[in-house]
C-alpha positions in Angstrom: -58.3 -169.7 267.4 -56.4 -172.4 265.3 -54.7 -169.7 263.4 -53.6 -168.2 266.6 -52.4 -171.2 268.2 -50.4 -171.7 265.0 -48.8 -168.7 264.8 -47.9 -168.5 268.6 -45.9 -171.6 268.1 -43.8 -170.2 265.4 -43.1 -167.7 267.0 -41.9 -169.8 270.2 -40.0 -172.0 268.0 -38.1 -169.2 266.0 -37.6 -167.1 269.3 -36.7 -170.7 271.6 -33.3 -170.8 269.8 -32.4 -167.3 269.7 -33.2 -167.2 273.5 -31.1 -170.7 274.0 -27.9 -168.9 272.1 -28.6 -165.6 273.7 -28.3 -167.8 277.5 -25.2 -169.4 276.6 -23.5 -166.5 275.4 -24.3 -164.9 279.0 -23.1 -167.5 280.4 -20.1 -167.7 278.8 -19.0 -164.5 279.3 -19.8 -164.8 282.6 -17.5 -167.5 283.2 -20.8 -170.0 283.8 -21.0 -172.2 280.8 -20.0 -175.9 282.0 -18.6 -176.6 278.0 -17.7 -174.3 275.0 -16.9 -176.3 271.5 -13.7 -175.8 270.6 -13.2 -174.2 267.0 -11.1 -176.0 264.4 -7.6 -174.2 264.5 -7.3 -174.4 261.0 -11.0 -172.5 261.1 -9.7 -170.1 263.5 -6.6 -169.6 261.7 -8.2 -168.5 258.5 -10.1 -165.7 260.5 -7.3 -164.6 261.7 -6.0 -164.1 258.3 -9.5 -162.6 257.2 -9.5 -160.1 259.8 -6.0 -159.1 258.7 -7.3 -158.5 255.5 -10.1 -156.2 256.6 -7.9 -153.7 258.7 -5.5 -153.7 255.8 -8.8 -152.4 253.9 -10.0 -150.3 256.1 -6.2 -148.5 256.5 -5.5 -148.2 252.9 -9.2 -147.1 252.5 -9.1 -144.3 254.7 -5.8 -142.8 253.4 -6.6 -143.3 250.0 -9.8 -142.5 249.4 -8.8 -139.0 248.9 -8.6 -139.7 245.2 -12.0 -139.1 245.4 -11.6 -135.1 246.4 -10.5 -133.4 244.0 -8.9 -130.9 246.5 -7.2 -133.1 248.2 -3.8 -131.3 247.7 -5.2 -127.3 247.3 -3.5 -125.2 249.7 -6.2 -124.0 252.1 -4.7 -121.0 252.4 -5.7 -119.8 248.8 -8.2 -117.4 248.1 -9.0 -117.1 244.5 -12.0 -115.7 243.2 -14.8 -116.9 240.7 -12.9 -114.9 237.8 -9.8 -116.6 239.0 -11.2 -119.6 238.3 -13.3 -119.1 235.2 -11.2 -120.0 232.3 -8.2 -122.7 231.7 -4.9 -121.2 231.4 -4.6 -122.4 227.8 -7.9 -120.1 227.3 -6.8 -117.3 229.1 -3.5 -117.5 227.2 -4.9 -117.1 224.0 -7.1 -114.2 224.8 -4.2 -112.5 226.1 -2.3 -113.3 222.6 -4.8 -111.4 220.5 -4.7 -108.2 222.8 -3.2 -105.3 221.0 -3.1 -102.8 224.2 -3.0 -103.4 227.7 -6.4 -102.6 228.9 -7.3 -105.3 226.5 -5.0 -107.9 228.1 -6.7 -107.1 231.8 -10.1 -107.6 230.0 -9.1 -110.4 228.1 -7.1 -112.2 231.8 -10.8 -111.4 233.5 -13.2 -112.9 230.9 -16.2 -114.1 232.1 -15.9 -117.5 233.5 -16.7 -120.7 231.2 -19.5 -123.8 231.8 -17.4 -124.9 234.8 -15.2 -123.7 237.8 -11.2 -124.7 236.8 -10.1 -127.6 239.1 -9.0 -127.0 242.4 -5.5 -128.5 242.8 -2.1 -127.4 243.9 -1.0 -127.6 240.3 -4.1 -125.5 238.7 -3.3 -123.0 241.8 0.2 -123.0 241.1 -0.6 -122.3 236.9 -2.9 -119.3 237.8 -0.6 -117.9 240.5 1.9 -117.9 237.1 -0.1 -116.8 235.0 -1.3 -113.8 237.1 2.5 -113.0 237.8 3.3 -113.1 234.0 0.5 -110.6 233.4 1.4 -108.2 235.9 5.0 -108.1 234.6 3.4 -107.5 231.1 1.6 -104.9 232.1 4.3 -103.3 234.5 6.6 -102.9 231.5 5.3 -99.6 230.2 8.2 -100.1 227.1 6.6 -102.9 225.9 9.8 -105.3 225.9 9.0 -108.8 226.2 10.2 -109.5 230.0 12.0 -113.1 230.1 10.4 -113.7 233.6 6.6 -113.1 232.3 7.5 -115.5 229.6 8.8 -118.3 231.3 5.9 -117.6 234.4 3.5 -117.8 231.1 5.3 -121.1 230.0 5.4 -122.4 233.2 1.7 -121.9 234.1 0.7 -123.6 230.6 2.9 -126.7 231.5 1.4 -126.9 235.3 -1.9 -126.9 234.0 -0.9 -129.7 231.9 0.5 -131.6 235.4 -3.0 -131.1 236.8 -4.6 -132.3 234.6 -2.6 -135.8 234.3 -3.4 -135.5 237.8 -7.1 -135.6 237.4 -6.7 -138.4 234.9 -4.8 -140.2 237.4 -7.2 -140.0 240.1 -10.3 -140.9 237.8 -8.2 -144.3 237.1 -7.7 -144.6 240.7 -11.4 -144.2 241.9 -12.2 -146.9 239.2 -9.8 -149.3 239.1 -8.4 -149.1 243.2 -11.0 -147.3 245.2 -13.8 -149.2 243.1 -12.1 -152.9 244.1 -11.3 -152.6 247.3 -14.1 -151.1 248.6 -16.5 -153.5 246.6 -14.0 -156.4 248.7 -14.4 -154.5 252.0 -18.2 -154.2 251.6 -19.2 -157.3 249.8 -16.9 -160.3 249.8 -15.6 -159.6 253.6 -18.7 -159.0 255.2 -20.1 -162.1 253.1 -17.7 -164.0 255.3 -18.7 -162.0 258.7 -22.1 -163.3 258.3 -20.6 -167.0 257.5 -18.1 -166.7 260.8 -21.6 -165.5 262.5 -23.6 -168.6 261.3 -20.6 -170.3 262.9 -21.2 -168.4 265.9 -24.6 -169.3 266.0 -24.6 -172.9 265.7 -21.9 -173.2 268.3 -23.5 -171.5 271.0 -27.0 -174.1 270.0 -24.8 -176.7 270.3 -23.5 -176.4 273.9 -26.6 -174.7 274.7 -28.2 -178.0 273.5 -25.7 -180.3 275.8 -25.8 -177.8 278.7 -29.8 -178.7 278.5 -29.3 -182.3 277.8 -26.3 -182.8 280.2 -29.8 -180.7 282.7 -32.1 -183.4 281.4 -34.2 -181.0 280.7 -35.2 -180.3 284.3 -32.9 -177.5 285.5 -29.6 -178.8 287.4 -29.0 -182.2 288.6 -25.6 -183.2 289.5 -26.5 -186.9 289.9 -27.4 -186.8 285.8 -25.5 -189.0 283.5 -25.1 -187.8 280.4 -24.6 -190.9 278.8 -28.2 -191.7 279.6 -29.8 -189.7 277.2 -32.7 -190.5 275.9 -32.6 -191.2 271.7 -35.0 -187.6 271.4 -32.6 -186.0 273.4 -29.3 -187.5 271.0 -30.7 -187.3 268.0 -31.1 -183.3 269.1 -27.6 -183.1 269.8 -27.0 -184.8 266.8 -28.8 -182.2 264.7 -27.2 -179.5 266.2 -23.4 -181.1 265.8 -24.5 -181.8 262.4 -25.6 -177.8 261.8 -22.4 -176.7 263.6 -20.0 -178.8 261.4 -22.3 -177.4 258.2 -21.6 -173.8 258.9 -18.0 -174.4 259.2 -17.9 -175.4 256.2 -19.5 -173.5 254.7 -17.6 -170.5 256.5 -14.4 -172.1 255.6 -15.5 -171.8 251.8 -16.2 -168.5 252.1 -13.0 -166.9 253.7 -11.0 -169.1 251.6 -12.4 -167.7 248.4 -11.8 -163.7 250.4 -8.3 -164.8 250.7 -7.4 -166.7 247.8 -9.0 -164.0 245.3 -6.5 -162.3 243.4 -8.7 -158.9 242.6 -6.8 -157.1 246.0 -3.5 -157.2 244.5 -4.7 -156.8 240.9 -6.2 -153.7 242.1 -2.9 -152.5 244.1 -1.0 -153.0 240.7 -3.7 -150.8 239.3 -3.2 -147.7 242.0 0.6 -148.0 241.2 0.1 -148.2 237.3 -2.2 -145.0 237.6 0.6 -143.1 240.1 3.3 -144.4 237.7 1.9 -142.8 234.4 0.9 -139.8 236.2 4.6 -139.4 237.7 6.3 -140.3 234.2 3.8 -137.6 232.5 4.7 -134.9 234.8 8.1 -135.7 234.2 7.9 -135.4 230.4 6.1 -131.4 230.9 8.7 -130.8 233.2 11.2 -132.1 231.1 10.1 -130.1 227.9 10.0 -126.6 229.9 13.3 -126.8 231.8 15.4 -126.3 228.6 13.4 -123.9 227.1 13.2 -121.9 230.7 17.4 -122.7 231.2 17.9 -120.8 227.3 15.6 -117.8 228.5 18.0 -117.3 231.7 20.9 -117.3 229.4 19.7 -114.8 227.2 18.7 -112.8 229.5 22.2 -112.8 231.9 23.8 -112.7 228.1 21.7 -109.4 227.3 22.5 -108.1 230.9 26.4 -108.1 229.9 26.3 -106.7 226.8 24.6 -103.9 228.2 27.0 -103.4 230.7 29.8 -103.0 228.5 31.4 -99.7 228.1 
């Protein structure tokens, strides 16, 4: 019976406080509460700032956490098959190379696949659609002639496939170094200092719960009580509560000023742009290698056009 006793009065005195906060907060946003502490502004500044920080988060989050898809940019108007997307375009390539007739080169373009599906992004799609269009060219020139167009499609598709791919690399940086940081902040260090602002939150409404009950005396209203009567049980219990409240601001404070002051947000932005940067300055160094070689395959081929229309 003891045991019982016991354990019915920790659980009165764990519930008592939660019921006292859960009272005031009614009242309060009922408009009913006689006094409501007054946060530091300094204190309510910095949450201010901290729930700036969070949205920013949460925005840059949701846009950019399509690093993550692979597909992000794959038209979804596409429809390639498996055999489509067997074999890499340097693979395919090859096997077309070592075909001596043209059924050879359609069995060689339609391999079986490889260990894994090609990537799915705009610049794979756009190699293959090149590559297929250089093959049918090839194989619609019954003369055997090397067609300028299939060669530059063929050159074309090689490089693309080379732009996808410093795409991939790109977004594996991304997801590690960007996605990895700031969702690791959003998760971790700012909901750390939610549950310090909600400690906050907590002792404040015990504290004017605890003067509301005081101010009382204990014994439901009285509008003749003085307050400055209290008994030294009664003050020391405000006292403890003040003391809690004034603990878990500063404690809170802490907190949101290490999420603010941390420099792992913008070390991790530099890190997204470093990633974009070297993907951007890589496709520009394929790009740059092809156009010349794709510009001297137009002038031969307007130069052999003239020639053979000279009498």
């Amino acid at each position: 019976m003891d045991k019982f006793q016991a354990f019915g009065k920790n659980i009165s005195a764990s519930f008592t406080p939660f019921a006292a906060r859960t009272q005031q907060y009614v009242k309060e946003q009922l408009g009913q509460a006689d006094e409501k502490t007054e946060l530091p502004p300094d204190y309510v500044e910095l949450e201010r700032r901290v729930d700036a920080l969070k949205q920013v988060h949460q925005k840059l989050l949701q846009v950019t956490s399509q690093y993550a898809n692979e597909a992000y940019d794959y038209p979804p108007n596409i429809r390639e098959s498996f055999n489509d997307l067997g074999r890499t375009i340097s693979e395919k390539v090859h096997l077309l190379s070592t075909a001596s007739s043209p059924a050879e080169a359609q069995a060689a373009f339609t391999a079986p696949p490889s260990a894994k599906p090609q990537p799915k992004t705009f610049n794979h799609a756009i190699a293959r659609a090149s590559l297929a269009g250089s093959q049918i060219l090839s194989q619609s020139d019954t003369k055997g002639t090397d067609d300028p167009l299939a060669q530059a499609l063929e050159k074309y598709a090689i490089a693309e496939e080379k732009v996808g791919e410093a795409r991939l690399a790109q977004d594996e940086k991304i997801q590690a170094r960007f996605l990895a940081g700031w969702s690791t902040t959003l998760n971790t260090s700012l909901n750390f200092a939610q549950r310090a602002r909600k400690g906050v939150e907590n002792a404040r409404l015990s504290l004017d719960a605890t003067k509301a009950k005081v101010s009382r005396g204990g014994r439901g209203m009285n509008p003749d009580y003085d307050s400055n009567n209290m008994t030294e049980t009664q003050r020391v219990e405000i006292e403890k509560a003040e003391d809690e409240f004034v603990n878990q601001t500063e404690e809170a404070v802490g907190v949101m000023k290490n999420v603010l002051d941390t420099p792992e947000p913008l070390r991790n932005l530099a890190d997204l742009i470093a990633a974009q940067l070297e993907f951007h300055k890589k496709a520009y160094e394929i790009l740059s290698e092809l156009a010349p070689v794709v510009d001297e395959l137009q002038v031969e081929q307007e130069s052999a056009g003239e020639l053979s229309q000279e009498p």
